[in-house]
N, CA, C and O atoms as a DFTB+ gen file, in Angstrom:
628 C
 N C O
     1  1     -10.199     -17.192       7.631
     2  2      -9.468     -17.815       6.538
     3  2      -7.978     -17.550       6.688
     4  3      -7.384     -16.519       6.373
     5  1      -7.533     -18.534       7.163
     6  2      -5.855     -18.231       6.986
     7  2      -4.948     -18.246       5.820
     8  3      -3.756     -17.955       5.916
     9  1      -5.460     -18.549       4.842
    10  2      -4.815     -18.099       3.629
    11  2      -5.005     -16.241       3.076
    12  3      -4.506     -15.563       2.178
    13  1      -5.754     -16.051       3.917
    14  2      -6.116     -14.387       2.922
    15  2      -5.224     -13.465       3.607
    16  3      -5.196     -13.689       4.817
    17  1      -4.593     -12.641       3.284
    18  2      -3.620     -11.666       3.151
    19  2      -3.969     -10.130       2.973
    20  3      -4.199      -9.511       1.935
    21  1      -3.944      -9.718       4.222
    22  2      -4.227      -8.349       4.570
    23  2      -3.445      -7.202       4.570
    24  3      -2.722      -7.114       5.562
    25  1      -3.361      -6.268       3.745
    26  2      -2.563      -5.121       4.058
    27  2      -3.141      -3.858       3.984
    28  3      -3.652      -3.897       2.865
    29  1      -3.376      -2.831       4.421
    30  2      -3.787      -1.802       4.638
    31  2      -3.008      -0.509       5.069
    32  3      -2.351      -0.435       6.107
    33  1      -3.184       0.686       3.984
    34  2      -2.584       1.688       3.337
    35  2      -3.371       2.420       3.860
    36  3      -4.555       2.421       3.521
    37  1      -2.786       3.376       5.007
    38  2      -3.258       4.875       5.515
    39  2      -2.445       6.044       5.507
    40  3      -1.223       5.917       5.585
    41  1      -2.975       7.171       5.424
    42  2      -2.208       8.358       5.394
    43  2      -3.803       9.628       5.300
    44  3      -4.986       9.498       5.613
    45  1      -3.154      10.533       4.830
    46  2      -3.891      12.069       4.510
    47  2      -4.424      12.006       3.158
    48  3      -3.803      11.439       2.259
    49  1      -5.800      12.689       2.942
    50  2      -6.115      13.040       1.683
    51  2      -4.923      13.504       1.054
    52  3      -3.907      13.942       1.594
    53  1      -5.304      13.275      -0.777
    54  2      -3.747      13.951      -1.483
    55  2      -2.703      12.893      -1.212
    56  3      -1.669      13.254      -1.775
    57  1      -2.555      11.906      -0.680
    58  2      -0.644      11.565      -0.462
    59  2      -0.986      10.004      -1.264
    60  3      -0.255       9.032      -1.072
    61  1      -1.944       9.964      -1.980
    62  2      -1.651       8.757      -3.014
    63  2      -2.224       7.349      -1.997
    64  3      -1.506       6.350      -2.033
    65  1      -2.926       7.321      -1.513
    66  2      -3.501       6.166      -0.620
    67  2      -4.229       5.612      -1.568
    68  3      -3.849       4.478      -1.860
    69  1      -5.056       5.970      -2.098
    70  2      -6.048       5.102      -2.713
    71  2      -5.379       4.837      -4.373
    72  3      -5.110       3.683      -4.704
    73  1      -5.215       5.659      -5.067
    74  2      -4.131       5.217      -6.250
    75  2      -2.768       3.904      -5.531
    76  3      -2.574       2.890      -6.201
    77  1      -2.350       4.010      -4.835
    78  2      -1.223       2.956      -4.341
    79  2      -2.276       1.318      -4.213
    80  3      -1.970       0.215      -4.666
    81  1      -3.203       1.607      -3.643
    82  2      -4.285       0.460      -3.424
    83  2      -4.996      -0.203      -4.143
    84  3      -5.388      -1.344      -3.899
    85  1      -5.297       0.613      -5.350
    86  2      -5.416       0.489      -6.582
    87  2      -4.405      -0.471      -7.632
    88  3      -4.689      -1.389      -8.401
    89  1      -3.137       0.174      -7.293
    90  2      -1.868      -0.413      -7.983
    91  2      -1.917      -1.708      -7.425
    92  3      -2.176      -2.611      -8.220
    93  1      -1.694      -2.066      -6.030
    94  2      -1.458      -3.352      -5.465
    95  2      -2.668      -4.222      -5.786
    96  3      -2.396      -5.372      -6.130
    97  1      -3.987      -3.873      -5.735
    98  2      -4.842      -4.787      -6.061
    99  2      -5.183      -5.461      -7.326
   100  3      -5.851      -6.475      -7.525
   101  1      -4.551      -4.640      -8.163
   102  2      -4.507      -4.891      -9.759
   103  2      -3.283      -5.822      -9.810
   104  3      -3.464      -6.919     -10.339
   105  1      -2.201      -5.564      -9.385
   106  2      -1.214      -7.051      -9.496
   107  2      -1.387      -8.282      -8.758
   108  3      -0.949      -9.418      -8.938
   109  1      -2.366      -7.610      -7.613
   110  2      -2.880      -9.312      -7.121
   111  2      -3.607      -9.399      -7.890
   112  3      -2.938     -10.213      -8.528
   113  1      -4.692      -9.257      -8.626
   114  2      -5.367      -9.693      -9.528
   115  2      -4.661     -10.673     -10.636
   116  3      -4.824     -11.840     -10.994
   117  1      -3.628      -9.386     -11.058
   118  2      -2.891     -10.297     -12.475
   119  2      -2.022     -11.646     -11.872
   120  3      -1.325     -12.483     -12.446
   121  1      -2.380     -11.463     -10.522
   122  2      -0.553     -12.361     -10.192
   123  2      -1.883     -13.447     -10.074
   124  3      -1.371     -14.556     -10.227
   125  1      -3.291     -13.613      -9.880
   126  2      -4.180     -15.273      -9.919
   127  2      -5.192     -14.942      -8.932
   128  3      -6.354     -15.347      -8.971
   129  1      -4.510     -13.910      -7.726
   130  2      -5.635     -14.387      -6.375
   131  2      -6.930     -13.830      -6.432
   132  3      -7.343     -13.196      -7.403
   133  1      -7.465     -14.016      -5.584
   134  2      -9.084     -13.078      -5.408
   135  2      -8.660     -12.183      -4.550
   136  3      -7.980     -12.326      -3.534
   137  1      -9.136     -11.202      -5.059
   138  2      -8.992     -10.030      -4.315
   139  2     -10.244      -8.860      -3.657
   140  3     -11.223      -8.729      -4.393
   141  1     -10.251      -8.110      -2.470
   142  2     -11.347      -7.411      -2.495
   143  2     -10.718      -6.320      -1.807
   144  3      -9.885      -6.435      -0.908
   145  1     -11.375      -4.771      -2.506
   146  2     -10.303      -3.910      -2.127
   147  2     -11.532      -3.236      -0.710
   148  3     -12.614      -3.814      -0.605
   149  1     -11.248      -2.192       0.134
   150  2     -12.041      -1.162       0.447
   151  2     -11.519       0.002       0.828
   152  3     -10.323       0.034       1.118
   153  1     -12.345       1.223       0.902
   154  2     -11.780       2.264       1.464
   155  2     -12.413       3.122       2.284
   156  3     -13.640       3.123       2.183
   157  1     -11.745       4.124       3.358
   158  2     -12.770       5.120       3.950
   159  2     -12.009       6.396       3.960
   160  3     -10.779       6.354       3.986
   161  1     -12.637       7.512       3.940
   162  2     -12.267       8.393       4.030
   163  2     -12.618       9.284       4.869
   164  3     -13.830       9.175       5.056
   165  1     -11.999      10.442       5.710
   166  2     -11.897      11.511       6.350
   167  2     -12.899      12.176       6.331
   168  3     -13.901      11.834       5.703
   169  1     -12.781      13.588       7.237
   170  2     -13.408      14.281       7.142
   171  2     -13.445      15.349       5.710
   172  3     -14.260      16.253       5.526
   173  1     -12.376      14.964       4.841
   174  2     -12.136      16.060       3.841
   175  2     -11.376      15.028       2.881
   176  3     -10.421      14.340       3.239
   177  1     -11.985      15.029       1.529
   178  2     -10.699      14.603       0.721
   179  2      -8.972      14.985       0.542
   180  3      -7.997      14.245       0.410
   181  1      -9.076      16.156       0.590
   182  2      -7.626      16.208       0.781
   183  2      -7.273      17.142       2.064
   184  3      -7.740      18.250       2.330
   185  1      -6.164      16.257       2.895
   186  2      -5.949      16.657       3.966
   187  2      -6.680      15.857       5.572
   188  3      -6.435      15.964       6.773
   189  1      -7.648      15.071       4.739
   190  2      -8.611      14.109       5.889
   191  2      -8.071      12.753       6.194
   192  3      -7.799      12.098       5.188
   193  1      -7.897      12.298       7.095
   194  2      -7.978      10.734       6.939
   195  2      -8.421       9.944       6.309
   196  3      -9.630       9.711       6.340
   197  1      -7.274       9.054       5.265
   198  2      -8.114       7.937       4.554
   199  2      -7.218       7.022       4.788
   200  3      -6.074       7.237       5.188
   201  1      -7.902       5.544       4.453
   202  2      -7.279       4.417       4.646
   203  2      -7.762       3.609       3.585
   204  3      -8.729       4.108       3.009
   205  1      -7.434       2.667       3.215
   206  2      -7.563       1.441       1.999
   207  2      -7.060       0.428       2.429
   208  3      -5.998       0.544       3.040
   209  1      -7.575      -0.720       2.275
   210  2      -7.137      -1.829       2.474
   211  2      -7.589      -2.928       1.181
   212  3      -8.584      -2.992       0.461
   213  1      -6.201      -3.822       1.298
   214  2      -6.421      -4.793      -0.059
   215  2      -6.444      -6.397       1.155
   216  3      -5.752      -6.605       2.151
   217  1      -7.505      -7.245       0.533
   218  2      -7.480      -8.376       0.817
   219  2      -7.364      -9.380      -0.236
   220  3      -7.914      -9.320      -1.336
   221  1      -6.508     -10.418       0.247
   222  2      -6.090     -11.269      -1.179
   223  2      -6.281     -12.567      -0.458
   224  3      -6.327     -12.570       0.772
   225  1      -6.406     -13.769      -1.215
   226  2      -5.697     -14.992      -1.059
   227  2      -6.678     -16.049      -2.211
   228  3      -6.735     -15.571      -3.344
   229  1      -7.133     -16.870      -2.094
   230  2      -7.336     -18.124      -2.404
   231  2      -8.938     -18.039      -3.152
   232  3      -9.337     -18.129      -4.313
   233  1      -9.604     -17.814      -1.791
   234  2     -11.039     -17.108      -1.575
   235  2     -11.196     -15.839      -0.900
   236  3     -11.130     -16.541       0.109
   237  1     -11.307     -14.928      -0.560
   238  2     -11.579     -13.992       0.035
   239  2     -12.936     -13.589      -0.245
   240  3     -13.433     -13.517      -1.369
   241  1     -13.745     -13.220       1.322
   242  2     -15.209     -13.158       1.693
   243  2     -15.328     -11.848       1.690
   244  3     -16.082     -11.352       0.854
   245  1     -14.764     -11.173       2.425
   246  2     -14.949      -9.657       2.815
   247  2     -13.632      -8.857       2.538
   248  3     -12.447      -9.178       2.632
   249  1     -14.341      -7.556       2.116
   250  2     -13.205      -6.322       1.552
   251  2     -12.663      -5.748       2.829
   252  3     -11.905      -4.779       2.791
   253  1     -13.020      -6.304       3.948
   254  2     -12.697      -5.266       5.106
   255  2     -11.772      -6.417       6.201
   256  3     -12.077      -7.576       6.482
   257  1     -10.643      -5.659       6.636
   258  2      -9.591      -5.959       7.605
   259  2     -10.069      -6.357       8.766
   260  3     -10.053      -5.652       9.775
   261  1     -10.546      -7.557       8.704
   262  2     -10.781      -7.485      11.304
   263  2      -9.832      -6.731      11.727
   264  3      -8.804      -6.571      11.069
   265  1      -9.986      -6.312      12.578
   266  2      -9.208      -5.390      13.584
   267  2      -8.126      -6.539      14.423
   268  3      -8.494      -7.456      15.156
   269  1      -6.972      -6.238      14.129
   270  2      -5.865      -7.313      14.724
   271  2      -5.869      -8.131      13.788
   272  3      -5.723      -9.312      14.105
   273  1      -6.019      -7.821      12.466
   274  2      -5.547      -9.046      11.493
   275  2      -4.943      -8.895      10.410
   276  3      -4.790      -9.923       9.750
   277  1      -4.302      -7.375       9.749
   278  2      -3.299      -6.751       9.104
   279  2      -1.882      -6.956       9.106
   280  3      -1.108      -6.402       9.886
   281  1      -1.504      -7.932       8.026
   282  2      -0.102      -8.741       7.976
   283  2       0.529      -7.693       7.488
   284  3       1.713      -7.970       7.298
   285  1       0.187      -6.320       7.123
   286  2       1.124      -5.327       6.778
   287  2       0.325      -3.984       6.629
   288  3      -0.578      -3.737       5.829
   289  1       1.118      -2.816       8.021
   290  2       0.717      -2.078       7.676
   291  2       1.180      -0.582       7.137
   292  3       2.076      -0.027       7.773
   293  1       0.755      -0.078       6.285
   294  2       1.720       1.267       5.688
   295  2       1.034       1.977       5.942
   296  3      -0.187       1.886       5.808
   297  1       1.830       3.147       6.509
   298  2       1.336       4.524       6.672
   299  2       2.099       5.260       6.065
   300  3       3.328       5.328       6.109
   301  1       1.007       6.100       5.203
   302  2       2.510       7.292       4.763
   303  2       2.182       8.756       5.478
   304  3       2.621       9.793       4.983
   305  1       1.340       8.754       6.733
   306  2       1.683      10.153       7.138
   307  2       1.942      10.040       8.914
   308  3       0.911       9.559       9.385
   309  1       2.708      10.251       9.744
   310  2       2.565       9.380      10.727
   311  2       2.003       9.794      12.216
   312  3       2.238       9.397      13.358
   313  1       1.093      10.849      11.600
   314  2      -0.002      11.457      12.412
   315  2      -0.921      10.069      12.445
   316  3      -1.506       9.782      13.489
   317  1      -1.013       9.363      11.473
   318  2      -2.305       8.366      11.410
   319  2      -1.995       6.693      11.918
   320  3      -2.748       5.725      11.815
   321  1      -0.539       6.771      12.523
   322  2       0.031       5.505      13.023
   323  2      -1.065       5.026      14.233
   324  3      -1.241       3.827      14.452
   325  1      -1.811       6.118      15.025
   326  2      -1.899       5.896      16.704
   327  2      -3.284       5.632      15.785
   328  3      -3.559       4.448      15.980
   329  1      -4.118       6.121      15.015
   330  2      -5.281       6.488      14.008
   331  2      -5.625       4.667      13.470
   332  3      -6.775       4.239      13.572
   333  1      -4.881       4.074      13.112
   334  2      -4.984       2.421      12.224
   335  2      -4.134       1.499      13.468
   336  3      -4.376       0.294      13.530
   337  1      -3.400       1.956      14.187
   338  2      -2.579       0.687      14.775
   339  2      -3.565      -0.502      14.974
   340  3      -3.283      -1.458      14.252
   341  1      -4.514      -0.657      15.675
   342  2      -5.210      -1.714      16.131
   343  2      -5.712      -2.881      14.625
   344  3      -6.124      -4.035      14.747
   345  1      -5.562      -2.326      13.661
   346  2      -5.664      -3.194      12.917
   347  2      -4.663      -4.321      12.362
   348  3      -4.963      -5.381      11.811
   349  1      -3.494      -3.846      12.634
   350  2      -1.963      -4.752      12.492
   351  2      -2.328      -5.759      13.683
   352  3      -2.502      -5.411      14.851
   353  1      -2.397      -6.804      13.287
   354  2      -1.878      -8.257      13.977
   355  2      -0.864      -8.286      14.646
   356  3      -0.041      -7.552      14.099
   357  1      -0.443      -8.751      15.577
   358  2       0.895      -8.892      16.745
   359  2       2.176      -9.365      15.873
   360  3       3.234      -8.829      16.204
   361  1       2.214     -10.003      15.141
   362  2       3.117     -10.132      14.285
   363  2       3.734      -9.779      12.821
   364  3       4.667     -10.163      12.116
   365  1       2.151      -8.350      12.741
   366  2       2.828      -7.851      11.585
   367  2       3.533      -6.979      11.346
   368  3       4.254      -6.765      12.320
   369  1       3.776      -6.161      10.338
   370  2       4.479      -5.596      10.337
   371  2       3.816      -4.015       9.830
   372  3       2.726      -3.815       9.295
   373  1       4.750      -3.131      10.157
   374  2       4.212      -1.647      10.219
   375  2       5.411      -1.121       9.456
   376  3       6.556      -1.459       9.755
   377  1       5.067      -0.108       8.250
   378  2       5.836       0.884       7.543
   379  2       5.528       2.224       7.477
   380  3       4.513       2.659       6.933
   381  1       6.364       2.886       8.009
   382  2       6.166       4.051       8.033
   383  2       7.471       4.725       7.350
   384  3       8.569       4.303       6.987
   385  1       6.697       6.201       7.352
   386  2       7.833       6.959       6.468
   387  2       9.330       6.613       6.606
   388  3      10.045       6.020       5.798
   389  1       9.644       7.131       7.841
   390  2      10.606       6.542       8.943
   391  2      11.355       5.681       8.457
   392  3      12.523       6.032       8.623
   393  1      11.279       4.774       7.963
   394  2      11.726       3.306       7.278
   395  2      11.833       3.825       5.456
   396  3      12.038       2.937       4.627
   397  1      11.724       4.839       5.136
   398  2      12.180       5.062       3.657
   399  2      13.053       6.040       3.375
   400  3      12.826       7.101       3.958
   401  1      13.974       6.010       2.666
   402  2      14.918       7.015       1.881
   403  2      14.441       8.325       1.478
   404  3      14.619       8.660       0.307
   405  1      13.504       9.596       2.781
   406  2      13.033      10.132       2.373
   407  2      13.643      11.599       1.584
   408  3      13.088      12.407       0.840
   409  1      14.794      11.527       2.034
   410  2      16.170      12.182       1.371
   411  2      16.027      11.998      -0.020
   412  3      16.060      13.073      -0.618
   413  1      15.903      11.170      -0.629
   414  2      15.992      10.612      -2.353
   415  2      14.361      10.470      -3.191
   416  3      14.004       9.870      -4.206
   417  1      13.403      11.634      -1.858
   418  2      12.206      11.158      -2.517
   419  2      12.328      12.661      -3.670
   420  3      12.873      13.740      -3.437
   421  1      11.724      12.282      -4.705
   422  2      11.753      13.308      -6.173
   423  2      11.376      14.259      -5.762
   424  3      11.919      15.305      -5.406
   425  1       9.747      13.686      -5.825
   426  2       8.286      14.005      -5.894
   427  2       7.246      13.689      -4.530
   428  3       6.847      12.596      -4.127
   429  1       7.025      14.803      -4.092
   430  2       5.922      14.071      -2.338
   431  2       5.247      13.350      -2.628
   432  3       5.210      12.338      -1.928
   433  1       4.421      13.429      -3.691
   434  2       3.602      12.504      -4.837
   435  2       3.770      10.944      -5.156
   436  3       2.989      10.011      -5.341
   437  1       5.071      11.095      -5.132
   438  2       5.783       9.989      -5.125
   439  2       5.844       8.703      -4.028
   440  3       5.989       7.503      -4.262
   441  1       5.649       9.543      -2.507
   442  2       5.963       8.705      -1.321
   443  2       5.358       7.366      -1.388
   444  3       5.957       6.483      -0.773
   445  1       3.894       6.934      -2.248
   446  2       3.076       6.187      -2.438
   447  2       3.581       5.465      -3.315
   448  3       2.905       4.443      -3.196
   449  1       4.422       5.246      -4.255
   450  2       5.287       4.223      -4.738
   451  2       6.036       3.838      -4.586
   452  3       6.402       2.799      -5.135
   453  1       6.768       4.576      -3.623
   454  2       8.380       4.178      -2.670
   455  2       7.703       3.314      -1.388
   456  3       8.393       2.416      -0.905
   457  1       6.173       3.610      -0.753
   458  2       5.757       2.627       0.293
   459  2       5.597       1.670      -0.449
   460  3       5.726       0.603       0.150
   461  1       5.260       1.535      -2.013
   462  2       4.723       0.236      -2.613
   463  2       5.857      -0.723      -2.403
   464  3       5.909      -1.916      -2.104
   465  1       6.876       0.335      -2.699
   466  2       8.292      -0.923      -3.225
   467  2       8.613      -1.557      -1.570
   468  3       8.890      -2.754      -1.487
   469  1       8.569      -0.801      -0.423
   470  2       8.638      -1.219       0.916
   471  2       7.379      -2.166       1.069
   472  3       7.547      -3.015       1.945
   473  1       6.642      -2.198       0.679
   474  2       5.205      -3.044       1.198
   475  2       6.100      -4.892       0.104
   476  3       6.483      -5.957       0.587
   477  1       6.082      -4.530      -1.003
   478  2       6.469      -5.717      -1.637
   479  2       7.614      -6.676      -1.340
   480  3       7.898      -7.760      -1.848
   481  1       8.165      -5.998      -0.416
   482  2       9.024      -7.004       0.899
   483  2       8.554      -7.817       1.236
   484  3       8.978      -8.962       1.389
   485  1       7.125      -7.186       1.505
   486  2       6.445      -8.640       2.467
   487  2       5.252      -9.045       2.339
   488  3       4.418      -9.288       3.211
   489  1       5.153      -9.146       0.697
   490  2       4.214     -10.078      -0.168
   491  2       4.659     -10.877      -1.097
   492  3       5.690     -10.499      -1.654
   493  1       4.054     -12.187      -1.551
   494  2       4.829     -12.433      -2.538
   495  2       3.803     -12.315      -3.601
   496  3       2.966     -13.181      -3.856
   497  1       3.918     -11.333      -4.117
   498  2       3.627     -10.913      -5.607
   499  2       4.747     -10.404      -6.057
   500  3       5.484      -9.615      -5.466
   501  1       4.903     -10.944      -7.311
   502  2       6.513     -11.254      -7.786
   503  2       6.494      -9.326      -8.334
   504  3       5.450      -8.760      -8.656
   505  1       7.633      -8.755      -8.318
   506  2       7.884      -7.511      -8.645
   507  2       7.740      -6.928      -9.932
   508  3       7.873      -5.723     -10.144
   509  1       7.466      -7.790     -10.799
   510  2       7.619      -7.339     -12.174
   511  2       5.909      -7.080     -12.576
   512  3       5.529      -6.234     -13.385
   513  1       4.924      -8.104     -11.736
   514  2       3.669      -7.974     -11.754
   515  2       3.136      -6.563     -11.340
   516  3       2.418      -5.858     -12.050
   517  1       3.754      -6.144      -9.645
   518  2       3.966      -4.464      -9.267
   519  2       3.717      -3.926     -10.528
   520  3       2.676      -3.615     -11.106
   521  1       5.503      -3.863     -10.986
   522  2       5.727      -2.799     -11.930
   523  2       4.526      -2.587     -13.076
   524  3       4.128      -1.487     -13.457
   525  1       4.099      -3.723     -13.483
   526  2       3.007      -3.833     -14.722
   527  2       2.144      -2.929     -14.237
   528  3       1.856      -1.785     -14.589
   529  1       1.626      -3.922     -13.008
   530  2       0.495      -2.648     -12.397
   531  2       0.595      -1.250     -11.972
   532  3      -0.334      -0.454     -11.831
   533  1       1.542      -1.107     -11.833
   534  2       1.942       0.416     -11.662
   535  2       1.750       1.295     -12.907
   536  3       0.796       2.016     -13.199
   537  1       2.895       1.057     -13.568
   538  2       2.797       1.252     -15.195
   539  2       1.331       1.700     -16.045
   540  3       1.084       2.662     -16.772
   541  1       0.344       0.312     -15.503
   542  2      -0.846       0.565     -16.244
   543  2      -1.720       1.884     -15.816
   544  3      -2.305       2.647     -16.585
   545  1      -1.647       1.959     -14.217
   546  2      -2.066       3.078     -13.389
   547  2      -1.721       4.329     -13.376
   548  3      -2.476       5.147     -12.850
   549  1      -0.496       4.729     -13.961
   550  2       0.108       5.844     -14.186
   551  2       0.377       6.226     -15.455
   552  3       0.681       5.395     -16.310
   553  1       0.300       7.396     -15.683
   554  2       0.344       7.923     -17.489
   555  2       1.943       7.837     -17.496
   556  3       2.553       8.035     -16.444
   557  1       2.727       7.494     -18.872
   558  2       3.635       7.376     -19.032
   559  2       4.766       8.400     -18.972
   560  3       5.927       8.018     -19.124
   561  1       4.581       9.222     -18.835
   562  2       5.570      10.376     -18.253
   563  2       5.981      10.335     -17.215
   564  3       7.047      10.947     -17.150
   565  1       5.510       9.668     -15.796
   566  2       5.178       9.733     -14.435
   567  2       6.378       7.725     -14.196
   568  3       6.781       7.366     -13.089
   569  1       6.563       7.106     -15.165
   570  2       7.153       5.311     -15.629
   571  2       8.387       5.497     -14.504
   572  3       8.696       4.898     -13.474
   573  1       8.956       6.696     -15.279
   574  2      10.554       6.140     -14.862
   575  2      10.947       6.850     -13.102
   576  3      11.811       6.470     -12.312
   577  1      10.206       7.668     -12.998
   578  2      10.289       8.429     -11.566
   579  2       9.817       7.229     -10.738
   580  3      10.451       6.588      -9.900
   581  1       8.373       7.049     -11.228
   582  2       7.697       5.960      -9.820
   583  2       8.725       4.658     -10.016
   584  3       9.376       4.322      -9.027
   585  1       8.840       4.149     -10.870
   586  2       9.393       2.945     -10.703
   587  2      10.846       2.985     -10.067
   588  3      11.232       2.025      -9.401
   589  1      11.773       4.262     -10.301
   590  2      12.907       4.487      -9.372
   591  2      12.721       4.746      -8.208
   592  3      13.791       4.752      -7.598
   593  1      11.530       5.054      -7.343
   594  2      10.678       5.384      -6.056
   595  2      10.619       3.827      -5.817
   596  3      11.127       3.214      -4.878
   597  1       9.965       3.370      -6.763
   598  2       9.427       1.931      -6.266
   599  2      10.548       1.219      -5.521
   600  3      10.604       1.022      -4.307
   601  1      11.625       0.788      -6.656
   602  2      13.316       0.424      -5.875
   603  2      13.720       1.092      -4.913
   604  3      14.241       0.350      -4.081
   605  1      13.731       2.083      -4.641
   606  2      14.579       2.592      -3.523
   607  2      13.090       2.032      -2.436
   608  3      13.574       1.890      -1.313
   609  1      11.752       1.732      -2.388
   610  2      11.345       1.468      -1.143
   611  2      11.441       0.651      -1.108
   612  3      11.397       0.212       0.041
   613  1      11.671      -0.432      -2.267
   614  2      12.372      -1.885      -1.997
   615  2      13.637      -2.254      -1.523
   616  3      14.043      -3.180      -0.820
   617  1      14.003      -1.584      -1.916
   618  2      15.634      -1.720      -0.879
   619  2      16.184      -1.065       0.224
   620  3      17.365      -1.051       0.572
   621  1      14.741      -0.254       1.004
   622  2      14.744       0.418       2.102
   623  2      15.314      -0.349       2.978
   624  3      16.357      -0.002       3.531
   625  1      14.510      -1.887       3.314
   626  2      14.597      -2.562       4.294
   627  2      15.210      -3.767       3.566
   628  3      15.498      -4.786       4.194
């Protein structure tokens, strides 16, 4: 299906992979598309390899990425770049820490909403839908940090 839209979120137990995947799949939801999320995890919840991936578009059949067909991929730990590469498509694109303002990050906690705001470069789910979904996902004490994380990974690149 060439309308469906692949991105897939890896890193370490603990660094917000599956909460970030969560966030993005809930604003594709609100923003109209079909969506199907999945995830796997490591040998250990925190500290193990996990990955998530969101699929979106029109129709979407399956929750899971073909291998070489990831229009965007984020990593937030970059032990796990050599770990997911084969799933990025030849023309997509790859985010890694590397590519964020990690100087201006608050909270380590945080790194997972500063990749969001870098990932929303190169989707079009309009930003304010993000923010909603973010917002709804996070208790309100936590609003004004992530969403200043969020901008600065949006204006990384």
């Amino acid at each position: 299906m060439s309308n469906v839209h692949n991105i897939v979120v890896a890193g370490l137990g603990g660094q917000g992979v599956l909460k970030v995947t969560d966030i993005l799949a809930e604003a594709v939801f609100r923003a109209g598309f079909d969506v199907k999320k999945s995830e796997v995890h490591g040998m250990s919840q925190r500290g193990g390899s996990v990955s998530s991936e969101v699929r979106y578009g029109e129709k979407v059949a399956s929750p899971m990425v073909p291998a070489g067909e990831a229009d965007v991929l984020a990593v937030l730990d970059a032990s796990q770049v050599d770990v997911v590469k084969s799933v990025l498509k030849s023309d997509g694109v790859i985010i890694t820490p590397e590519d964020l303002p990690l100087d201006k990050l608050q909270n380590p906690k945080a790194l997972n909403t500063m990749m969001l705001g870098a990932i929303s470069n190169h989707i079009e789910i309009p930003v304010e839908t993000l923010l909603e979904s973010l917002k709804a996902n996070l208790p309100e004490k936590l609003h004004e940090m992530n969403v200043e994380m969020f901008n600065l990974g949006r204006n990384s690149r």
